[in-house]
C-alpha positions in Angstrom: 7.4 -12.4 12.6 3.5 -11.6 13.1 2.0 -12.7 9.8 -1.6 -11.4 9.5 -4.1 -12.5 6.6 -4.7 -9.4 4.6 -6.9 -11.2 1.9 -7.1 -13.4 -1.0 -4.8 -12.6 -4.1 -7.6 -12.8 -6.6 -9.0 -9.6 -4.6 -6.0 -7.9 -5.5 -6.5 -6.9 -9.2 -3.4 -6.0 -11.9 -3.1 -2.1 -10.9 -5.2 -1.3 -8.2 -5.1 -0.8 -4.6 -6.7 -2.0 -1.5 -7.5 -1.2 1.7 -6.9 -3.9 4.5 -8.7 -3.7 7.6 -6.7 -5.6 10.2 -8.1 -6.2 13.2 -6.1 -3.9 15.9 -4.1 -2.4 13.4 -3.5 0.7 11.3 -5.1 0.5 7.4 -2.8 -0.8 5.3 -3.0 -0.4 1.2 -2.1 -3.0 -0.7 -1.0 -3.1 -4.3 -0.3 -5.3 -7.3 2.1 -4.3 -9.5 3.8 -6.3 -12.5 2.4 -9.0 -10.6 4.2 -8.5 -7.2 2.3 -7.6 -4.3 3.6 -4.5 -1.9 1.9 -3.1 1.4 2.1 0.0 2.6 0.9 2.2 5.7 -2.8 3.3 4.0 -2.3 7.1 5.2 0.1 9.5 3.4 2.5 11.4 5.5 1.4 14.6 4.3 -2.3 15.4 4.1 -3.5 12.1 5.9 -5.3 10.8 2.7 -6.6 7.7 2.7 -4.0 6.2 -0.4 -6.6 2.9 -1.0 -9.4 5.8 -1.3 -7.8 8.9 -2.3 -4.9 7.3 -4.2 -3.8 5.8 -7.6 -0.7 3.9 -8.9 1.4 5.7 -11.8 5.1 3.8 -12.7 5.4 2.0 -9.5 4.6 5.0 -7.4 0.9 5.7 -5.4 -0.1 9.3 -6.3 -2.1 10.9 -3.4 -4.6 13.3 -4.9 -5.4 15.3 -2.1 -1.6 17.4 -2.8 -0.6 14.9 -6.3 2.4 13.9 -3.4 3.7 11.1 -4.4 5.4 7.4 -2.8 7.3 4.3 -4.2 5.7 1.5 -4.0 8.1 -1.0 -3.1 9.8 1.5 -0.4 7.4 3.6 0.6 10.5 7.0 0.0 8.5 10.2 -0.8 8.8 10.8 -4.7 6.9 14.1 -5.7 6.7 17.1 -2.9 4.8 18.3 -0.7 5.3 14.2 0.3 8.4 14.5 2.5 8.0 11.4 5.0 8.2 8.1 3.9 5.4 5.7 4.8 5.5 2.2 5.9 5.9 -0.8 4.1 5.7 -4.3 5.1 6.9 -7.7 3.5 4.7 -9.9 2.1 3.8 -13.7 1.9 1.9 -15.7 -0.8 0.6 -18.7 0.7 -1.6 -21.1 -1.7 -3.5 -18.2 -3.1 -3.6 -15.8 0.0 -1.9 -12.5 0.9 -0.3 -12.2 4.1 1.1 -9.2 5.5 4.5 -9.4 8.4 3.3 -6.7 11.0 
């Protein structure tokens, strides 16, 4: 278990994404949803958007709007075509008010 510091939870507003920069690793989006956190790879599988940038969260799923593809949140399974690849998702740790990501 490799857990990396992605950033604090009161970065992580109700709704939105963010992009983490991890040093040596890929991007990874982070989202806060119902007041869970979820991580995913940052690129979708189809067009190679940026989801943090390009992306926004609609009933638990990150729309890409290069192609409006579409992902589940919580396990990254293609939900709207042209998305046909899953993307990565990673668990998540809470510890005294910061996020950590398990690479």
């Amino acid at each position: 278990m490799a857990l990396i510091k992605a950033c604090d939870l009161a970065d992580l507003e109700e709704g939105e994404i963010l992009k983490a920069d991890l040093e040596g690793q890929p991007s990874i989006a982070l989202y806060r949803i119902d007041g869970e956190v979820f991580a995913t790879h940052d690129t979708c599988t189809h067009g190679e958007a940026s989801l943090s940038e390009d992306g926004y969260i609609e009933d638990g799923q990150v729309i890409c709007s290069w192609h409006d593809g579409a992902f589940d949140i919580r396990t990254g399974q293609p939900c709207r075509l042209p998305c046909m690849d899953p993307i990565l998702t990673f668990p998540i740790e809470i510890r005294d008010g910061e996020v950590f990501i398990d690479l």
